[in-house]
DSSP file (Angstrom, degrees, kcal/mol; ACC not computed):
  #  RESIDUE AA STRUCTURE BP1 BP2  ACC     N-H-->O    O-->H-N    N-H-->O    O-->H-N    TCO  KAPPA ALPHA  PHI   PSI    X-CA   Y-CA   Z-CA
    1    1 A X              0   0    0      0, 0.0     0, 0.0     0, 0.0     0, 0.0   0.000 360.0 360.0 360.0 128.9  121.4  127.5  165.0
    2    2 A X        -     0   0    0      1,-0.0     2,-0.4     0, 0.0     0, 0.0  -0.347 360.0-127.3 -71.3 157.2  118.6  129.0  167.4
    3    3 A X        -     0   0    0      3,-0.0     2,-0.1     0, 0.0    -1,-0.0  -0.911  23.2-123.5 -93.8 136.1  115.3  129.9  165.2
    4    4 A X        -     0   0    0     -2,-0.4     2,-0.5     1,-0.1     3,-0.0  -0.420  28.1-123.2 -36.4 127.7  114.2  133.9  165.9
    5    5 A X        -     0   0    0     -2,-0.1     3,-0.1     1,-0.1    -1,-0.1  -0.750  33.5-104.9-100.0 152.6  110.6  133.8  167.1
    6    6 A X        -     0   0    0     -2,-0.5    -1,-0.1     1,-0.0    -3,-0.0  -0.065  42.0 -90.8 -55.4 147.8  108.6  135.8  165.0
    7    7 A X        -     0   0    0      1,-0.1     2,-0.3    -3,-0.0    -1,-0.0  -0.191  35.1-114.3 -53.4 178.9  107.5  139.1  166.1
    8    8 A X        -     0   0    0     -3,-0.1     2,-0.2     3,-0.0    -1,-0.1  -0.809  29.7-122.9 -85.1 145.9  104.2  139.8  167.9
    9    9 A X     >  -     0   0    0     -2,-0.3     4,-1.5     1,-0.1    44,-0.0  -0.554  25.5-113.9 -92.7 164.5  101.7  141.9  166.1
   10   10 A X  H  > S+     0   0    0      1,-0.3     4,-0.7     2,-0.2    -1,-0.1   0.878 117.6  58.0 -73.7 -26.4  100.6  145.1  167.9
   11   11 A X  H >> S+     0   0    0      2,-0.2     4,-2.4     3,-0.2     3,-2.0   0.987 104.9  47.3 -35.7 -76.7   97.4  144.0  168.3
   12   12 A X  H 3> S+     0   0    0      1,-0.2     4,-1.8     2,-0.2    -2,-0.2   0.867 113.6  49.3 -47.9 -62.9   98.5  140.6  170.4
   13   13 A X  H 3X S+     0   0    0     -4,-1.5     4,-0.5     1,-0.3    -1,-0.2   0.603 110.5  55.6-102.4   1.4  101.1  142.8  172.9
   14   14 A X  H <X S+     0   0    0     -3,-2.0     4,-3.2    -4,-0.7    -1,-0.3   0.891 115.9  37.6 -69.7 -69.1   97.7  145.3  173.3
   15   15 A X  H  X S+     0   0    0     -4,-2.4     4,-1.4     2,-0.2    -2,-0.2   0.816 115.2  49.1 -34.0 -48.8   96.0  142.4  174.4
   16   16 A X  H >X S+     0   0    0     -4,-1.8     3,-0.8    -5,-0.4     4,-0.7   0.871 121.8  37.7 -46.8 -88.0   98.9  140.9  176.3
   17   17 A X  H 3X S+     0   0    0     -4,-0.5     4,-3.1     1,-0.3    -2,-0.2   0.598 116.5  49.9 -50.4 -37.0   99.4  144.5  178.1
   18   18 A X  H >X S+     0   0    0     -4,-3.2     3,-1.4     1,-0.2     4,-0.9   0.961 112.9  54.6 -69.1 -58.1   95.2  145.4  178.5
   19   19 A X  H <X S+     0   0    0     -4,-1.4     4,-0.7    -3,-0.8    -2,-0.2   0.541 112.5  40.4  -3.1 -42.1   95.1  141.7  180.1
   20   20 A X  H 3X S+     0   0    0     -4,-0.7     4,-4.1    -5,-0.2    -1,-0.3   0.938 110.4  51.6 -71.2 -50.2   97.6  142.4  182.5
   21   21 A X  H <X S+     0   0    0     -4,-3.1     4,-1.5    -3,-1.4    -2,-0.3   0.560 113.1  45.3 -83.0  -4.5   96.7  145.4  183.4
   22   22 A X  H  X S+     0   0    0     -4,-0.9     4,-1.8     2,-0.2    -1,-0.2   0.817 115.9  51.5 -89.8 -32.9   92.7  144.1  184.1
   23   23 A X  H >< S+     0   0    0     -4,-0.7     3,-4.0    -5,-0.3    -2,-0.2   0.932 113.9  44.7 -52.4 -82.2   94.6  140.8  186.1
   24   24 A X  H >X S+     0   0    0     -4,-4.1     3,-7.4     1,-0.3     4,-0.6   0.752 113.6  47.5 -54.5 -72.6   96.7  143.8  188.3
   25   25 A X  H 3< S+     0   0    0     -4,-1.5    -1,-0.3     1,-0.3     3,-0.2   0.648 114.8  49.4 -51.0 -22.8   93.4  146.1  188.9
   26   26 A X  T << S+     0   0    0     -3,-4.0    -1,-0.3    -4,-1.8    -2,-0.2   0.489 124.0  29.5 -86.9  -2.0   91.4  142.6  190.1
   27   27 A X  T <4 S+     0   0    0     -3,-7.4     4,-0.3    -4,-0.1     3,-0.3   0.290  87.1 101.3-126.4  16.3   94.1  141.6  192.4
   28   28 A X  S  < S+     0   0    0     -4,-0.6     3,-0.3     1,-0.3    -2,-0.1   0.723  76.7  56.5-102.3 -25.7   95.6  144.6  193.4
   29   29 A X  S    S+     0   0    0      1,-0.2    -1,-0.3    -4,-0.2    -2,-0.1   0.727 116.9  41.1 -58.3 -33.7   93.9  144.8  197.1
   30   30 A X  S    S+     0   0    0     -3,-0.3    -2,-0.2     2,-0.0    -1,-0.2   0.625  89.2  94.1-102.3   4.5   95.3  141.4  197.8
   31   31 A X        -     0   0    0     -3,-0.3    -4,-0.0    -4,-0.3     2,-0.0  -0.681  68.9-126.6-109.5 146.3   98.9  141.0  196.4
   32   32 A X     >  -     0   0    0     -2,-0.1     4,-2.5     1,-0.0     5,-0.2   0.090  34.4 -93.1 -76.0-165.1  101.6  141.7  198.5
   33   33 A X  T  4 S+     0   0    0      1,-0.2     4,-0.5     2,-0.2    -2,-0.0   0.721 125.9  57.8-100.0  14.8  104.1  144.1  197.6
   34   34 A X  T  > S+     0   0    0      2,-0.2     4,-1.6     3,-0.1    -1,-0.2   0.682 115.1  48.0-105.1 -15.6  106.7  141.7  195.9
   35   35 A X  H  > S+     0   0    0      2,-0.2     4,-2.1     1,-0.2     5,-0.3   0.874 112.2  50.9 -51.0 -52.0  103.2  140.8  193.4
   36   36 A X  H  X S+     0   0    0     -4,-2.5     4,-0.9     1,-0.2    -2,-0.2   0.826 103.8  45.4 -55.2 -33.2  102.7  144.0  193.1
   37   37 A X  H  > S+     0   0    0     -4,-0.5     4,-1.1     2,-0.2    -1,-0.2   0.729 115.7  56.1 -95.4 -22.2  106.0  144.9  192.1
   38   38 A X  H  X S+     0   0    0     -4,-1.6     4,-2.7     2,-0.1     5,-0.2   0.905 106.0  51.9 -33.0 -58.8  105.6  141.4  189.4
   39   39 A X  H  X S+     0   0    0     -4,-2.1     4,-1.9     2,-0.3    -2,-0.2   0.847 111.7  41.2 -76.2 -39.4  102.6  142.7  188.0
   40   40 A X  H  X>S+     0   0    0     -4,-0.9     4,-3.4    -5,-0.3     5,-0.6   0.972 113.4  56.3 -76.0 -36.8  104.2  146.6  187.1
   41   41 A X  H  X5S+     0   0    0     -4,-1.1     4,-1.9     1,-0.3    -2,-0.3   0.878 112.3  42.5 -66.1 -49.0  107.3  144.8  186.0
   42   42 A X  H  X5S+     0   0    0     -4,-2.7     4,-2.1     1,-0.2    -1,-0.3   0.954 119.1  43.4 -34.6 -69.2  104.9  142.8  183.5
   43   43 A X  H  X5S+     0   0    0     -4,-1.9     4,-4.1     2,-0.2    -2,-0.2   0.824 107.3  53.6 -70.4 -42.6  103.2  145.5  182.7
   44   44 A X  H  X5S+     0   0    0     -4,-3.4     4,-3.2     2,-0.3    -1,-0.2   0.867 113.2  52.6 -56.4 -49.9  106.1  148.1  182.2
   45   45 A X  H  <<S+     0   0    0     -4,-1.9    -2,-0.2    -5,-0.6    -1,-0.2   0.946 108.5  50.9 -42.4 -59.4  107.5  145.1  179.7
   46   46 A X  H >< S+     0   0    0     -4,-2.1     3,-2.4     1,-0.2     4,-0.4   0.968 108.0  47.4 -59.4 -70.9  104.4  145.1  178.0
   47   47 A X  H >X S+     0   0    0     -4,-4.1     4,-2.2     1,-0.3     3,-0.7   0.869 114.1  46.3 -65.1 -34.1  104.2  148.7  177.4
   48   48 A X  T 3< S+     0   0    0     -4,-3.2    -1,-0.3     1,-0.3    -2,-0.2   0.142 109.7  54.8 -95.8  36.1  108.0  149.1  176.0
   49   49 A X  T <4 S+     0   0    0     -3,-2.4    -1,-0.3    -5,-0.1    -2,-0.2   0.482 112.7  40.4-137.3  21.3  107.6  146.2  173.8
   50   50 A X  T <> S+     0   0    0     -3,-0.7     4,-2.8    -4,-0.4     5,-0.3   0.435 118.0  52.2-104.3 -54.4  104.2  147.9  172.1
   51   51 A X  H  X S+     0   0    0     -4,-2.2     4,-3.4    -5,-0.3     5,-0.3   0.973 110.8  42.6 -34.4 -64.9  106.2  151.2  172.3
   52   52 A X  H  4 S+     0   0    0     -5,-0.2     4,-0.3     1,-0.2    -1,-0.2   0.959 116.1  55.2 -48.7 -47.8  109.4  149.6  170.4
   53   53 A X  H >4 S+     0   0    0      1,-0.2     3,-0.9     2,-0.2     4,-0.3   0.907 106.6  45.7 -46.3 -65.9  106.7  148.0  168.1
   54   54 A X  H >X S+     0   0    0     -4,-2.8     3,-0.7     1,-0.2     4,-0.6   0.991 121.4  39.4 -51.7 -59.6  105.0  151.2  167.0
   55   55 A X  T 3< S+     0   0    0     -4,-3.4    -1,-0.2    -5,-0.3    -2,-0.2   0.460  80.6 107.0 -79.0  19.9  108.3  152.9  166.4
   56   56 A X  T <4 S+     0   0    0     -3,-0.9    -1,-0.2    -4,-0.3    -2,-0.1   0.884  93.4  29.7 -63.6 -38.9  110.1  149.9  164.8
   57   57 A X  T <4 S+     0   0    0     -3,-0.7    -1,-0.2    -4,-0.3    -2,-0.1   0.574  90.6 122.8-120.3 -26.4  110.0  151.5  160.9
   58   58 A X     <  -     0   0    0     -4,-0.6    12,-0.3    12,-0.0    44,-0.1  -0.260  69.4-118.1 -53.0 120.0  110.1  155.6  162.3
   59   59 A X        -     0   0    0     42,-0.3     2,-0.1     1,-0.1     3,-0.1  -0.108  38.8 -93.4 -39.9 152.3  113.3  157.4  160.6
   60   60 A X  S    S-     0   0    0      1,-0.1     9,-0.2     9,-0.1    -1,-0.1  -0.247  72.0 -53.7 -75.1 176.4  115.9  158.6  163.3
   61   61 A X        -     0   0    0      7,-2.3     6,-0.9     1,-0.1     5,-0.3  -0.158  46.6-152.4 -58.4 105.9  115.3  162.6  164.6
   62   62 A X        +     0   0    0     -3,-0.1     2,-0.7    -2,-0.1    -1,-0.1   0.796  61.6 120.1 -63.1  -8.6  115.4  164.4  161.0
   63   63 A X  S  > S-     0   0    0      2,-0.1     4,-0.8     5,-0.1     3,-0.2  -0.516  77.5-100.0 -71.6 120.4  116.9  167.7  163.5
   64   64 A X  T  4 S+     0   0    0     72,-0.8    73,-0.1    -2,-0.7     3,-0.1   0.305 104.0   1.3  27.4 116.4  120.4  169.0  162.8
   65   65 A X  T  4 S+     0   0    0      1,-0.2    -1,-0.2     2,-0.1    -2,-0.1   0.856 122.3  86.0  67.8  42.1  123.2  167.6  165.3
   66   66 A X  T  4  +     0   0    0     -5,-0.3    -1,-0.2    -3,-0.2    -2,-0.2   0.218  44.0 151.0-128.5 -82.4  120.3  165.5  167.0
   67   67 A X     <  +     0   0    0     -6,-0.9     2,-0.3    -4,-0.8     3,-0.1   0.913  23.1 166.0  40.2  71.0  119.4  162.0  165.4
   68   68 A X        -     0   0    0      1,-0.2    -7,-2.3    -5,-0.1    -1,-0.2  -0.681  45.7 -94.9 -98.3 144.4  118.2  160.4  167.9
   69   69 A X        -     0   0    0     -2,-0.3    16,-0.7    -9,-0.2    -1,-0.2  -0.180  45.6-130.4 -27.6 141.8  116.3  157.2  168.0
   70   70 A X  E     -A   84   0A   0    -12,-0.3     2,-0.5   -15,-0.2    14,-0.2  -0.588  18.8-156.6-103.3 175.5  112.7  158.1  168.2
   71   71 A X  E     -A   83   0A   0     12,-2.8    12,-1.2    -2,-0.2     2,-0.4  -0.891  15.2-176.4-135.6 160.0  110.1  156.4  171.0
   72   72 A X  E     -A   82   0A   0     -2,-0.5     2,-0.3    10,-0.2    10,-0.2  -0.912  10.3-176.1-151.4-167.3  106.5  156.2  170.7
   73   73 A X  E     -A   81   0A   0      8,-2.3     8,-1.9    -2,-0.4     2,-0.6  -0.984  37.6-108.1-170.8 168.4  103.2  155.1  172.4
   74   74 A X  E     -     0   0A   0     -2,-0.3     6,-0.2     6,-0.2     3,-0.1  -0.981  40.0-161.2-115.7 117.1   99.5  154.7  172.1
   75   75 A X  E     -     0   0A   0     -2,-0.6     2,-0.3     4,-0.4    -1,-0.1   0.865  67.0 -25.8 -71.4 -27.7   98.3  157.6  174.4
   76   76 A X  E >  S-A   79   0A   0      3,-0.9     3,-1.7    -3,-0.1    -1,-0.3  -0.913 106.8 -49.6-176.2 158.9   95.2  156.7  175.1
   77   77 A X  T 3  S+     0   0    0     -2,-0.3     3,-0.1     1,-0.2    -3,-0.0  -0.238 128.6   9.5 -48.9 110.1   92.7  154.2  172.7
   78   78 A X  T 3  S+     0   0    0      1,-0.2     2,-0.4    17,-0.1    -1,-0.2   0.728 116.3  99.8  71.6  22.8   92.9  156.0  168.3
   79   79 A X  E <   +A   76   0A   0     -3,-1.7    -3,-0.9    16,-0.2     2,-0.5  -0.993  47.3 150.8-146.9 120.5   95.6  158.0  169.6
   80   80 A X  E     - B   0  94A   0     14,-2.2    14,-0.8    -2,-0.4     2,-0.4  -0.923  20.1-160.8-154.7 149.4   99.3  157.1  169.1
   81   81 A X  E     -AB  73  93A   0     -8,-1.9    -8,-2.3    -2,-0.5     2,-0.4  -0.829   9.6-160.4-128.2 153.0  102.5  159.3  168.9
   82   82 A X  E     +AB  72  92A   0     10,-0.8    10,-2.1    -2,-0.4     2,-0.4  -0.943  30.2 157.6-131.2 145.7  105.9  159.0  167.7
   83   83 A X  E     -AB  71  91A   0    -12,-1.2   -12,-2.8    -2,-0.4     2,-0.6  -0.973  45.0 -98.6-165.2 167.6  108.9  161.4  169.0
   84   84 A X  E     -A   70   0A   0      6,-3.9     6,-0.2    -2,-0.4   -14,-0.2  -0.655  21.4-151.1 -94.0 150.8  111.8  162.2  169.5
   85   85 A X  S    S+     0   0    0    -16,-0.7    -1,-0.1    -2,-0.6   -15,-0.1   0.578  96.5  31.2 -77.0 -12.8  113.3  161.8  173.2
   86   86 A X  S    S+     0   0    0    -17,-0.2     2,-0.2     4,-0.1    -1,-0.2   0.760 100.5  70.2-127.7 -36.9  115.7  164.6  172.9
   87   87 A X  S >  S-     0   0    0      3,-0.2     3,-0.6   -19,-0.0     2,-0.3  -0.727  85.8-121.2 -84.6 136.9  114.4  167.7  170.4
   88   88 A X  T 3  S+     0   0    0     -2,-0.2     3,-0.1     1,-0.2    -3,-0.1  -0.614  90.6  12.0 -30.0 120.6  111.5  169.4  172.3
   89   89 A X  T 3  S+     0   0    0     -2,-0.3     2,-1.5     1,-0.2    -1,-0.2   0.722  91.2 140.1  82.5  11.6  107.8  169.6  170.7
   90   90 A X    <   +     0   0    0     -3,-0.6    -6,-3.9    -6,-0.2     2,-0.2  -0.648  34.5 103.2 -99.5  84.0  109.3  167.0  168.0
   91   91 A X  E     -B   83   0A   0     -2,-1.5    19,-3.0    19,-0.4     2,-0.4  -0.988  53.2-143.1-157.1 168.1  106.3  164.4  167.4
   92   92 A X  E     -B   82   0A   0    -10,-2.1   -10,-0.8    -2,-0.2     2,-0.2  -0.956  13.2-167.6-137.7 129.9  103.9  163.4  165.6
   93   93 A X  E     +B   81   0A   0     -2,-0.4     2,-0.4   -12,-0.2   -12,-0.2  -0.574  17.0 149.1-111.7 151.3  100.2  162.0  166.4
   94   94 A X  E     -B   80   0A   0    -14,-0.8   -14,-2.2    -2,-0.2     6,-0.1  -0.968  56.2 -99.0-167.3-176.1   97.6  160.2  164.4
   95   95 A X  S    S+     0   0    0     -2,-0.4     2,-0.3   -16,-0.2   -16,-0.2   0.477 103.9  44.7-103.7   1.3   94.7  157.5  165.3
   96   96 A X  S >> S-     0   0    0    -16,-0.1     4,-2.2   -18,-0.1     3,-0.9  -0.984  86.9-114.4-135.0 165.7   96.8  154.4  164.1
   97   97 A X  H 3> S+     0   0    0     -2,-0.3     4,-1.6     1,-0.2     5,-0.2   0.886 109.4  49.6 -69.2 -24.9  100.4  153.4  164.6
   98   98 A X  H 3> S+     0   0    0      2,-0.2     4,-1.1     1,-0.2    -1,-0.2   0.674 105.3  53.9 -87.1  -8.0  101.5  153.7  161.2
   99   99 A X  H <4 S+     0   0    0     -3,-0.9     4,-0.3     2,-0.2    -1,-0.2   0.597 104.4  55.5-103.0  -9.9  100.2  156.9  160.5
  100  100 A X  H >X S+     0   0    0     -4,-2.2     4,-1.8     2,-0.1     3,-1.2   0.983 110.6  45.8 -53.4 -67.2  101.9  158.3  163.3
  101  101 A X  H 3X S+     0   0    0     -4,-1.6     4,-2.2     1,-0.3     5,-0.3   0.824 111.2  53.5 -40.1 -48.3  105.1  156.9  161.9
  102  102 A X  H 3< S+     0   0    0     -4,-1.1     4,-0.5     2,-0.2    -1,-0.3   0.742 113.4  42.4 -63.5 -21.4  104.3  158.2  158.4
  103  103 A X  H X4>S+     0   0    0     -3,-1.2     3,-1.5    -4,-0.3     5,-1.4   0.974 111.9  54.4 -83.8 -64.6  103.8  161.4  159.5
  104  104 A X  H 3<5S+     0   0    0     -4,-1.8     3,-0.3     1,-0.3    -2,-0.2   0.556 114.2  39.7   4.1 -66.4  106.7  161.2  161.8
  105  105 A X  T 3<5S+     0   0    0     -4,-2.2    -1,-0.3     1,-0.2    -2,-0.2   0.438 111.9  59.5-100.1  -9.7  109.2  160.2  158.8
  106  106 A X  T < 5S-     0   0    0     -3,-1.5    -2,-0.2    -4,-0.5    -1,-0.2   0.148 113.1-121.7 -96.5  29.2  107.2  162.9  156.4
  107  107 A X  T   5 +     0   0    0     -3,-0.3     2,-0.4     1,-0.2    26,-0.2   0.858  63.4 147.5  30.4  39.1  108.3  165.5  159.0
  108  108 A X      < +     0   0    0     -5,-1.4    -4,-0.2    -6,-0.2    -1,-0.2  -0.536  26.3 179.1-117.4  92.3  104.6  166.5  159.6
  109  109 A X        -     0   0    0     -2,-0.4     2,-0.3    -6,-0.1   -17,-0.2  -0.014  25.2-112.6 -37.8 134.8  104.8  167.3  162.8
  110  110 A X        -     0   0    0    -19,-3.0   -19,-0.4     1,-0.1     3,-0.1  -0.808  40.4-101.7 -86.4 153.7  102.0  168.7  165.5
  111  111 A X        -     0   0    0     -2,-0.3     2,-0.5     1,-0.2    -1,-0.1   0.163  47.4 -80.5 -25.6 157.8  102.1  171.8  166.7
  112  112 A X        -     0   0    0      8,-0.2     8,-1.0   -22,-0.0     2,-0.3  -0.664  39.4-144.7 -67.2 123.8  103.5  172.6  170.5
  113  113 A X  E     -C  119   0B   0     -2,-0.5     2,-0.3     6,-0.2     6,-0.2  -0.820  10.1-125.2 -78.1 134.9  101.6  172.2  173.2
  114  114 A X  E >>  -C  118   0B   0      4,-1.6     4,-1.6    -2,-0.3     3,-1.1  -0.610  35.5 -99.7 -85.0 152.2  101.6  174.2  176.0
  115  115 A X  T 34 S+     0   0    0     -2,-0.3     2,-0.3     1,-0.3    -1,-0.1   0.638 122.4  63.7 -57.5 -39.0  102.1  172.7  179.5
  116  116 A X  T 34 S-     0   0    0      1,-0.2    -1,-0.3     2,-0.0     3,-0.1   0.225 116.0-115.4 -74.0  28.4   98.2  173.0  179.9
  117  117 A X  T <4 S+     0   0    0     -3,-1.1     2,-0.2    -2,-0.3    -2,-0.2   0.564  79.8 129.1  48.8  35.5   97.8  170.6  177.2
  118  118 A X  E  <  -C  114   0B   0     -4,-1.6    -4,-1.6    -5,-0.0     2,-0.5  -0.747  65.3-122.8 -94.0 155.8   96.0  173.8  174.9
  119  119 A X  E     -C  113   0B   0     -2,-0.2     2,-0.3    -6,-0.2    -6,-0.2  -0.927  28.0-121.2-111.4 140.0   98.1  173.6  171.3
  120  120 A X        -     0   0    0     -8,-1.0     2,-1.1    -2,-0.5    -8,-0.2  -0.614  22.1-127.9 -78.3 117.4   99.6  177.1  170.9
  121  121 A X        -     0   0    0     -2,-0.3    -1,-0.0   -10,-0.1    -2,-0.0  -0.765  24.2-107.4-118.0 134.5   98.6  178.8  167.8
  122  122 A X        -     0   0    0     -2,-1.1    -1,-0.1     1,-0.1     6,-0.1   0.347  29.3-124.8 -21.5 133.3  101.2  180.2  165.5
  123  123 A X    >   -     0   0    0      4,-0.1     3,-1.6     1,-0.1     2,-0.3  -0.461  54.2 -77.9 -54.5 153.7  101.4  184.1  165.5
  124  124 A X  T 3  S+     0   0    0      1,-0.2    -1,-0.1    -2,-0.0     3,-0.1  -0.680 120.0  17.9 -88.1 150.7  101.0  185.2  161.9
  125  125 A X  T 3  S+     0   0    0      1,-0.4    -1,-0.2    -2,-0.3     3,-0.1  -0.043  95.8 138.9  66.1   1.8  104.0  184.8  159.6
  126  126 A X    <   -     0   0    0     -3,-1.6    -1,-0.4     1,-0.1     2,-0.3  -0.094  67.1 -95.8 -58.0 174.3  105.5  182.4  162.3
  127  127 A X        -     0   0    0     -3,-0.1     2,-0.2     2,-0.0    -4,-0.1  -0.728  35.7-135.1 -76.9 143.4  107.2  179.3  161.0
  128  128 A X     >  -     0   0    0     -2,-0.3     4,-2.2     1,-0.1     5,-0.2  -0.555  37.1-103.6 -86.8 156.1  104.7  176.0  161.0
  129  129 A X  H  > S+     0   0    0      1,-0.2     4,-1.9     2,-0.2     5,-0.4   0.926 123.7  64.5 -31.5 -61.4  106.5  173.3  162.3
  130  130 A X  H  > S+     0   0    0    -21,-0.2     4,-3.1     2,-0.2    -1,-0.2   0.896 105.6  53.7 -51.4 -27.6  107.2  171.5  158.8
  131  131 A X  H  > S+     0   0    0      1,-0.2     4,-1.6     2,-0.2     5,-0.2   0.996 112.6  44.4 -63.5 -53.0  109.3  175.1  158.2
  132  132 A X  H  X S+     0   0    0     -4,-2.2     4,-2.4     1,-0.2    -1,-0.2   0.785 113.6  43.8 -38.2 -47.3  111.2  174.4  161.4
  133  133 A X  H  X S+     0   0    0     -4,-1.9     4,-1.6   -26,-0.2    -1,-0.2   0.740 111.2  55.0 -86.4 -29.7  111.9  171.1  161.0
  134  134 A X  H  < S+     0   0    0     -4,-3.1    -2,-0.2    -5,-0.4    -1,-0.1   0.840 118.4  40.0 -46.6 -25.6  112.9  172.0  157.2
  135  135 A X  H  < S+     0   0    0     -4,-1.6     3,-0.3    -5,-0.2    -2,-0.2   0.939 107.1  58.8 -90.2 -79.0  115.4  174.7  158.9
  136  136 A X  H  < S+     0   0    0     -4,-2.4   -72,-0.8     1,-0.2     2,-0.7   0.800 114.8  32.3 -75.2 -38.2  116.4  172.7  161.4
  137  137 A X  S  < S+     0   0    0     -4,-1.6     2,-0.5   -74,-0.2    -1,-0.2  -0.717  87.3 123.7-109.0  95.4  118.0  169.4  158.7
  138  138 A X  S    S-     0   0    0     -2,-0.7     2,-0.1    -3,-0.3    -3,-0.1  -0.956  70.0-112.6-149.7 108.1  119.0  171.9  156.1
  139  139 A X              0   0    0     -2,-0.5    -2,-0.1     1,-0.1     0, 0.0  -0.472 360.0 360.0 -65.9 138.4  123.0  171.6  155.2
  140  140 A X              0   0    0     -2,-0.1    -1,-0.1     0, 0.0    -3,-0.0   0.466 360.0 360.0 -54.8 360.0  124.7  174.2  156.2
């Protein structure tokens, strides 16, 4: 019987992935293009196995006829989001991975953004998101 190796914590596959991605930027003038194309493949690995990681404990898409797996990411350094791949405007953002996920599985949702990354603010009486997503898994 094979043993499981344990997971990596998200911290180690940060490391892994920033580590690569300082390797790629210091070699990247010299590598040919089947290195080059090592080095994304690494990197691309790295980034959906910190993705899977963050979203490992996120609920599937609480929307009506959707229920999708959700995906996440660390956008950018205190910034990580969890969403769904299929519902529009369905995520949720926070400065650590697990309170993205908490938010995520407490259906408190951000607002939309509009393509010029300005967040759209409700007209008054609109539905907030949590109404929407209340609406939206509601039984019929």
């Amino acid at each position: 019987m094979s043993e499981k190796k344990p997971k990596k914590k998200l911290y180690q596959i940060e490391r892994e992935l920033d580590a690569a991605r300082a390797e790629y930027h210091e070699l990247s003038a010299g590598l040919t293009d089947a290195q080059q194309r090592e080095y994304t493949d690494k990197i691309k690995a790295l980034m959906a196995e910190l993705n899977d990681a963050i979203a490992a404990d996120a609920q599937d898409c609480p929307t009506k006829d959707c229920g999708a797996r959700p995906i996440a990411m660390k956008r950018r350094a205190g910034v990580y989001e969890v969403g769904c791949p299929v519902c529009e405007n369905m995520r949720a953002t926070a400065e650590t991975p697990e309170e993205a996920v908490d938010k995520w599985n407490d259906g408190d949702l951000m607002p939309a953004q509009e393509r010029t990354g300005g967040f759209k603010t409700p007209a008054p009486g609109a539905d907030t998101k949590k109404d929407k997503v209340e609406k939206a898994t509601a039984p019929e």
